[in-house]
N, C-alpha and C positions, 0 to 999 in steps of 0.2 A: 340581350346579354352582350350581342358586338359592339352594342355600345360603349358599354365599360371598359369592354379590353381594347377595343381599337381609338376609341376616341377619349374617353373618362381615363385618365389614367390615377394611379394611386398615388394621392399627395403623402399622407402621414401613416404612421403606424400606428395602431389603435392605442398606445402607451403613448406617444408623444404631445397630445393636445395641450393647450395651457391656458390662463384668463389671458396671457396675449393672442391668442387666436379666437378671441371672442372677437363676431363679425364677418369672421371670413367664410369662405367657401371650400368645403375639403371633400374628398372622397376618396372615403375608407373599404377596407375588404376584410373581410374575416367570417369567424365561425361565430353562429347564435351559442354564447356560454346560456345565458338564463331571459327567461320573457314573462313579464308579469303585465298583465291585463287588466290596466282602472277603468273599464268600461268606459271613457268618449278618448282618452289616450292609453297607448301599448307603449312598454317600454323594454328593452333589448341591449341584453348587454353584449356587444362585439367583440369578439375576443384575437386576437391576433398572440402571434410572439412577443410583441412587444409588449401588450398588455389589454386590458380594456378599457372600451370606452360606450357611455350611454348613448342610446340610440332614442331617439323620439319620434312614435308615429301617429301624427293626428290629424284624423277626417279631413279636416277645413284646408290641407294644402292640396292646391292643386295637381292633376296627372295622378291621384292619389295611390302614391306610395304606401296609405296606412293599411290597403289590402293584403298589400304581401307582409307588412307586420301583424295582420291579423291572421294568416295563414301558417308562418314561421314557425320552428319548434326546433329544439336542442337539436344543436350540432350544422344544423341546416348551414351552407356557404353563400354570404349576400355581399350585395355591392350595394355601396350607399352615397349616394353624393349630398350634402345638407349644410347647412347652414349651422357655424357652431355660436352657441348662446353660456351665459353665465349663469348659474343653477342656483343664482342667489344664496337664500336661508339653508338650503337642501345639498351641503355638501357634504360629501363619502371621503373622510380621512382615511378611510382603507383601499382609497384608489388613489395612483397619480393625476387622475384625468378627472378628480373629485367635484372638482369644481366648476366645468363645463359640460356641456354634453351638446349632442347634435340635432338638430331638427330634420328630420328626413323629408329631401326635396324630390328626390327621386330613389327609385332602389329594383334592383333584380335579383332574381336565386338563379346564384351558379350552381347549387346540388343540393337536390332536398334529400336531407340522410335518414336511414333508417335508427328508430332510437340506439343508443349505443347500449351496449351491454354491462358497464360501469358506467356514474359519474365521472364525468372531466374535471376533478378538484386536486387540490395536494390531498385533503383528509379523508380517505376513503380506507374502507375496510377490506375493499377487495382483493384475494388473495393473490398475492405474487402471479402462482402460475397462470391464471387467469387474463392479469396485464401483460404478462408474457405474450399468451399466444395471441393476444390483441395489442399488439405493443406500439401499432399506428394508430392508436388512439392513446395508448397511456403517455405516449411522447406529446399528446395535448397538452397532457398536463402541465401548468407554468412552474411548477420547479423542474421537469426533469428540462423542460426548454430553456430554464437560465444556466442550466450543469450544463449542457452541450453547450450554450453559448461561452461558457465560459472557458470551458475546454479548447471551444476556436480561440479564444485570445490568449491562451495558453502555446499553443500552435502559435499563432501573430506574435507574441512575443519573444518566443524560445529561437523563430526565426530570427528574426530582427536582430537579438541577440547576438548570435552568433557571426552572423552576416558583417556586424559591428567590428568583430573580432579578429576577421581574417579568415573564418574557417568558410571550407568548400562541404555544400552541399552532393552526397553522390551513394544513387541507389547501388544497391549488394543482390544476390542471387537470392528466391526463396524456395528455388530448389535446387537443394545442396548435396556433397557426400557425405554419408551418414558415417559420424566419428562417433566411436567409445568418449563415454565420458556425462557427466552432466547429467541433464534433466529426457527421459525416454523422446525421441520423437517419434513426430507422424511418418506414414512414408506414402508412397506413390507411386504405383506400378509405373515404371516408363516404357509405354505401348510400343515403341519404335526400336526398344531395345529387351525385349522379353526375357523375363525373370532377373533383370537386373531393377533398382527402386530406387528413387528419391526422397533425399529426407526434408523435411520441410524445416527452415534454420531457424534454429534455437536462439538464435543470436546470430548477428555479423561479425561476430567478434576475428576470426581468423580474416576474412576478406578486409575489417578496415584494420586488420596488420598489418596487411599486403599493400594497402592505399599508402601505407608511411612507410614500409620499403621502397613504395614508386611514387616517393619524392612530393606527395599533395600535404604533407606536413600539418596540415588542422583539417579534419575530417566532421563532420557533423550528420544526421540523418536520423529524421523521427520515422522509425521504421517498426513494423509489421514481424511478430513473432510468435513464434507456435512451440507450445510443450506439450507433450500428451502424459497430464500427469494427474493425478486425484484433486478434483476443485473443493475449495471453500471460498468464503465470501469476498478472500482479497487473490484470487486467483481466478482466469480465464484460461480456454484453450489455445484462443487467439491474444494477444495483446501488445501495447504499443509501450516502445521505448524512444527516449533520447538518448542518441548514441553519439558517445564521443571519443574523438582517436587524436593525436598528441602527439607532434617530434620533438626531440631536444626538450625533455622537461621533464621538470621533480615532480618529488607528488604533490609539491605546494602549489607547483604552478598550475596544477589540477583543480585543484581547493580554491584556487583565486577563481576561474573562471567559473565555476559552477557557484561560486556563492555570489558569485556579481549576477549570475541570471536569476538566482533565487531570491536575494533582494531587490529587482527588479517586478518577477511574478506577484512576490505579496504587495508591491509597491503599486502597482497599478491594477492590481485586481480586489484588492481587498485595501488600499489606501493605510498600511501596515508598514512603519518604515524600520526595519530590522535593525537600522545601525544606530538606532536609540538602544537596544539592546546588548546588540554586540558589536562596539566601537571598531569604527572600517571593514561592517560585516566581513569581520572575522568569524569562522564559529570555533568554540572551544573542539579540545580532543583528549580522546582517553582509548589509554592502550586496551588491546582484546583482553587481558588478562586481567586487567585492574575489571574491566566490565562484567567478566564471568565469576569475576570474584563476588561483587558487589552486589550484582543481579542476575548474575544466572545465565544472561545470553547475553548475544552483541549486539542488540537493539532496543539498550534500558528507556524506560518513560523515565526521564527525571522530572515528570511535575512533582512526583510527592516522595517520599521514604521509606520507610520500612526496607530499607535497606538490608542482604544478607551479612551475615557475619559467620567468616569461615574459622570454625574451631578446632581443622585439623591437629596443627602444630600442639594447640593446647593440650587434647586429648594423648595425643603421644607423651609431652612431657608429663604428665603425670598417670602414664599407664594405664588409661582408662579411664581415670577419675573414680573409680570404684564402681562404675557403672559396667553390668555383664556384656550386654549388646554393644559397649565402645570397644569394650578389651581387646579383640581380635585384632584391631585397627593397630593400635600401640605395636600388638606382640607381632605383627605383620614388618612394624619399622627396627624392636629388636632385632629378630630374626633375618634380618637383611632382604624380607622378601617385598620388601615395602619400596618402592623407588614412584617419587613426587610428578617425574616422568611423563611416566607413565598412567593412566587411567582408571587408577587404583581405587579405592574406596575413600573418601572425602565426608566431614561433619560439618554442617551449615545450621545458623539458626536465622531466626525473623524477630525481632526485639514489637512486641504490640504494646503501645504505651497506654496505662494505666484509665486513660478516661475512656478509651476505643473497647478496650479487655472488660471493664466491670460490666459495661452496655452486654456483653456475649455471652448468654447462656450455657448451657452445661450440654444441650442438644446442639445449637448450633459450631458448638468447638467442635462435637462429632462428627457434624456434616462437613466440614474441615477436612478429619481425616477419610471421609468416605470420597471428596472430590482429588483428594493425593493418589488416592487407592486406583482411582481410573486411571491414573499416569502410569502404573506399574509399580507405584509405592507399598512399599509390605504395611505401611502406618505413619502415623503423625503423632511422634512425643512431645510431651509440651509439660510445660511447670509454669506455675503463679509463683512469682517472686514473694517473697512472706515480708514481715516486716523487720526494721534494722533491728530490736531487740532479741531476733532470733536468728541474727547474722543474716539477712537476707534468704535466709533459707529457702531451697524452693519445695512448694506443698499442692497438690493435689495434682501427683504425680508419683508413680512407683520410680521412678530413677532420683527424686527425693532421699528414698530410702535407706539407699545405700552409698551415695554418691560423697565426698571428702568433702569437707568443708573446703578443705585448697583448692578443691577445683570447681565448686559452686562459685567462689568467691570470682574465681581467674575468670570465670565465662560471664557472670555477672558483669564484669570489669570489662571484658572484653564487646560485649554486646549494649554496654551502659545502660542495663537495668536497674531500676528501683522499686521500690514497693508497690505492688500492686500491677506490676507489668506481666504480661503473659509471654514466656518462652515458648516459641514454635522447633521444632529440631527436625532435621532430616537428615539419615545418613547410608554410604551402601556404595554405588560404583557413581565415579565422577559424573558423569551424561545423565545420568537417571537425576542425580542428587539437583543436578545445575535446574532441569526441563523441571521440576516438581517445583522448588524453590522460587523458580521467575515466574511459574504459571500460579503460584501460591501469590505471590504478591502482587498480582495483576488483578487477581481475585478478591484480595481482601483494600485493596485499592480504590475498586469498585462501590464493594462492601462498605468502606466507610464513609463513599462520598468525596476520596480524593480526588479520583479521574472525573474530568467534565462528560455529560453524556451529551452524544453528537447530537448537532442542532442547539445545545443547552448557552452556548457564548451569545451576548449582549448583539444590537447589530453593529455597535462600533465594538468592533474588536481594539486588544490591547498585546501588547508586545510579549506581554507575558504568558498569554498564549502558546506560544510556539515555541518550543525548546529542542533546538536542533544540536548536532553532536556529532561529531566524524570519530566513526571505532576505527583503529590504526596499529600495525606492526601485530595482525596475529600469526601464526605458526603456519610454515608450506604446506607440512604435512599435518594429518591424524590415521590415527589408528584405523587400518581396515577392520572387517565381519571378527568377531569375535578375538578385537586386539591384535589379530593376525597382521604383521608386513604394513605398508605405508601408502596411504593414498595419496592425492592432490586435496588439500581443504578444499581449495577454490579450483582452481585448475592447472597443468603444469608448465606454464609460458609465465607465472607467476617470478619477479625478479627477487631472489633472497639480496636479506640485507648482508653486506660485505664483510661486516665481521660474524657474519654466522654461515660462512661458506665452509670453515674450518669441522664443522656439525654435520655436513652431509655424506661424512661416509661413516662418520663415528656416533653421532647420536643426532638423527635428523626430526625428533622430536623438539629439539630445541631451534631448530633456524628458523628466523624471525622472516617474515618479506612487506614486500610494499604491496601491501594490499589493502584496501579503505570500504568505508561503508558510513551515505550518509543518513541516519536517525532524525527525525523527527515525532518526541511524544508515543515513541514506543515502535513507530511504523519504518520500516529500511524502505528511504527514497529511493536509494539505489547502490550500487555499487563499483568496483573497477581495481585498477591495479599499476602498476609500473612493468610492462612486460620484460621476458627475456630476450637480449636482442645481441647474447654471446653462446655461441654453437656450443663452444667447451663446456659454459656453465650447464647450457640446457642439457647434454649429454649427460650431464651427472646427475642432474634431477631426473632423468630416466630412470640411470641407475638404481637410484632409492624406490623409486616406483616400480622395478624390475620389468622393465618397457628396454629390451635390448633392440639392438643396434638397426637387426631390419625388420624389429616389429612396428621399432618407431616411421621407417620409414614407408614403411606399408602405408599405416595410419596417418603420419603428418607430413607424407615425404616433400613436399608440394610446398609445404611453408618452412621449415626446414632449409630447402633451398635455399628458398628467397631471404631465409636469417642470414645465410651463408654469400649471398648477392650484395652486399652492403645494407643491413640495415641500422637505422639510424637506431636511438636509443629512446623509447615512445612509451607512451601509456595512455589508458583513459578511463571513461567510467560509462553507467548505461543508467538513467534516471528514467521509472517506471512513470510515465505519464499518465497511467490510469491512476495509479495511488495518487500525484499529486492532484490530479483533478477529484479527487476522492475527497482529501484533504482540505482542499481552498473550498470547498461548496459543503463541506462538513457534509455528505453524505456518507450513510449507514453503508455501503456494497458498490463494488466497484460497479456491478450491473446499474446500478443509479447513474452511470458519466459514461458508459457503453449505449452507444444507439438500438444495437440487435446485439443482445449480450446472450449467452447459451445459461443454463440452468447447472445445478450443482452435479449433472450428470450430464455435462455437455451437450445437451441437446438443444437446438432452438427448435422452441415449441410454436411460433409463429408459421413455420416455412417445413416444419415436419423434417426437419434436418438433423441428425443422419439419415437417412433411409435405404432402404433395400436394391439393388439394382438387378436387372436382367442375368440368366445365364450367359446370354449372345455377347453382353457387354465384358463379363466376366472372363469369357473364352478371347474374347479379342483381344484382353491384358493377358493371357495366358494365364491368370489368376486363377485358383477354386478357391471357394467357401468350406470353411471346416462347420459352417453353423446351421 
């Protein structure tokens, strides 16, 4: 074996051979993927990162190597030094290295393995948890090894990027003071300081405010962050961001720079040139409002339609429409107890055109409303638009029944139905209406074969793929626990916009701020904001918050200061890099682009982490266990 590693060294990577390396002399290393046996030649296929390559082992060479090819078995680690030839008639188009293969002049086993417990293939049945707790083997696998690869030049280029730009790279603390606010953190007995604790940061977001108070003016850092919060599949407990912080600058000049790295990342990882799309990668933008209107959340898919159509105003002007269950809404806006405001009760419908609706049985419209039902939904009204002879009437529907013709007509009109289209309806408190409505059209999206399913794109991708979208100018505040008083939407360093500063002692439901969010195909890349970097203004945004004077200073005294130390006028954004690596490699789960990624209950099942610890260790944090 010392001969391979000290003398033999490794020319190629088992993916790179070609018909111009027929002739030459290589030696290769990697892992036995498959070995088949024609009785007077064995043949072996090498597998590395880079890919495979055929291995030839036959009797007749000298020093004979074709022992240890007749020994070898899955997984086994060889060295091979050989001589590469042209595979004539017998070429594998489902290999790069199809066309040649090597004749083994000599060879050793660095580690003969024990069979593995799964196949090493992309197509395997084997269950998650199982790759999980074997996960140095399922990282064999050559997809999840192109996603890591890919994710490094993601990294290679987000730096490079930046670097371009001006901005200074510089690590932030990961154990932080634990602020009110945001998403639950972890914490951390600090042994040295008994029963006081660490919180593990959520973000760097206050530290690179501090970097643009102290004058480093472009910040950048792909950094390391922790929520301890309920997982699904686009959530970890740990995960990474690109973090970015910003002096002297609008929100455009935000938008310039993150869309200059994003037509770069598809540019060179996926040979996808974006400003065929959008002329001086620009990307389009749509206010929060126009988005919640339309689709229910701030992270619409615009591949396809089925767009909402909100029919509050309708319903009010004509009183109901003759329909029981709208009336109360109307007599809410008489009665003056109705205010738009506020978080009132809201009617939304889903227009399903006519060739989608005839395909949908009379069980499956049920299952409909039985998937509403789980959101919190009381039900899912619906009408079949009838034909023009009968006024468009809608029929096989009890709010048919009794419903005015003027106001069948106006929501027809309004949602551009025609015959034979099926009305969706949802109505009841805003949040519920918006979350059942966006998660409905996501659903039947699905359902008809709008949305692409992941993996299902050609391998030359086309432009029309990706449909990116900046949500912009939504509201500082909302509603806290049961409408009560006024929280941060986002957080409260967030800058209102200047003509809605007039709004925050008298109706701060209405002030607008610089706050962004960029969408791609339904998924938030990421986010950011323009922060506040005027003491007066953020003292008022307390106020609304009901964060007086030395609560605040309790809580934020420390950056507060440092506003008050000259700071400049800054903003930025934080791009989740596991979603984009998510994205570009079209994997199912962010666990797919995670090396040791934890399971839907945080737990790495590899390394048996979390686990239990000592009382001695316990006592020495001054800590007890309640469990």
């Amino acid at each position: 074996m010392a001969r391979f590693i000290d003398e033999l060294k490794r020319t190629h990577g088992c993916g790179a051979l070609r018909d111009t390396n027929v002739g030459d002399e290589v030696v290769l290393f990697g892992w036995v993927h498959s070995r088949r046996d024609h009785g007077e030649l064995i043949f072996i296929d090498l597998r590395d990162r880079d890919g495979i390559t055929q291995v030839v082992f036959d009797p007749s060479v000298d020093g004979n190597p074709f022992a240890i090819g007749d020994q070898a078995r899955g997984e086994w680690v060889l060295g091979i030094r050989g001589r590469v030839r042209s595979r004539g008639g017998n070429v594998n188009d489902k290999l790069a290295t199809g066309r040649i293969e090597v004749l083994a002049l000599e060879a050793t086993v660095f580690n003969r393995a024990e069979t593995p417990v799964f196949s090493i293939e992309d197509d395997i049945d084997t269950s998650e948890e199982k790759r999980l707790e074997h996960r140095y083997l399922d990282l064999r696998r050559p997809k999840l090894q192109r996603s890591l690869m890919t994710r490094s030049r993601i990294y290679h280029h987000t730096r490079s990027h930046f670097h371009d730009h001006g901005f200074v790279e510089v690590e932030t603390p990961i154990f932080v003071k634990y602020t009110p606010g945001g998403a639950r953190n972890f914490l951390v007995p600090a042994r040295l300081n008994p029963g006081s604790f660490y919180a593990l940061a959520e973000s760097p977001q206050l530290f690179k405010q501090l970097l643009m108070v102290s004058g480093f003016d472009r910040y950048i850092q792909i950094v390391k962050c922790f929520r301890d919060e309920d997982l699904r599949g686009d959530r970890q407990p740990e995960f990474t961001q690109i973090d970015v912080e910003m002096s002297f600058v609008c929100q455009d000049d935000i938008f310039g720079i993150i869309e200059k790295l994003v037509v770069r990342l598809w540019k060179e990882l996926l040979g996808v040139d974006l400003a065929e799309r959008y002329p001086g990668g620009v990307f389009p933008r749509m206010q929060f409002d126009e988005s919640m209107r339309r689709f229910g959340n701030d992270k619409p898919d615009m591949r396809f339609g089925l767009e909402h159509v909100d029919l509050t105003e309708l319903v009010i002007e004509h009183s109901g429409g003759g329909i029981a269950m709208l009336t109360p809404i109307a007599e809410k806006f008489r009665s003056g107890a109705y205010r738009r405001d506020l978080p009132e009760e809201i009617v939304k419908a889903i227009r399903i055109p006519a060739a989608q609706a005839a395909g949908m049985s009379r069980t499956e419209i049920d299952r409909l409303e039985a998937f509403v039902k789980q959101m919190g939904a009381k039900g899912l009204a619906r009408a079949k638009v009838g034909p023009e002879s009968t006024g468009f009437e809608w029929q096989q529907s009890p709010m048919g029944k009794t419903a005015t013709k003027e106001f069948v007509a106006a929501a027809n009109a309004a949602c551009g139905a025609v015959e034979g289209d099926l009305l969706l309806f949802q109505f009841g408190p805003e949040a519920m209406v918006h979350t059942v409505m966006a998660n409905l059209r996501l659903h039947l999206g699905k359902k008809f074969g709008l949305i692409p399913q992941v993996g299902a794109r050609s391998a030359t991708h086309e432009t029309g793929d990706w449909n990116f979208l900046w949500v912009v100018e939504p509201p500082l505040f909302e509603r806290g626990d049961e409408g009560k008083g006024w929280v941060a939407a986002h957080h409260p360093f967030t800058r209102p916009h200047d003509q809605s500063l007039g709004h925050l002692e008298t109706d701060p439901g209405k002030v607008l701020c610089y706050r962004y969010d960029l969408v791609l195909n339904g998924v938030e890349l990421g986010g950011g904001s323009i922060r506040l970097h005027d003491p007066d203004v953020q003292k008022r945004v307390f106020e609304v918050l009901g964060i007086g004077q030395e609560q605040a200073q309790e809580k934020f005294g420390f950056l507060l200061q440092a506003l008050r130390s000259g700071a400049p006028p800054h903003g930025g954004i934080a791009l989740g890099l596991d979603r984009l690596a998510m994205l570009l490699t079209e994997s199912e789960s962010l666990r797919d682009v995670i090396a040791f990624p934890k399971t839907g209950k945080g737990a790495d099942l590899m390394t048996g982490a979390p686990a239990g610890v000592t009382a001695e260790q316990l006592a020495e944090l001054k800590v007890r266990s309640l469990v």
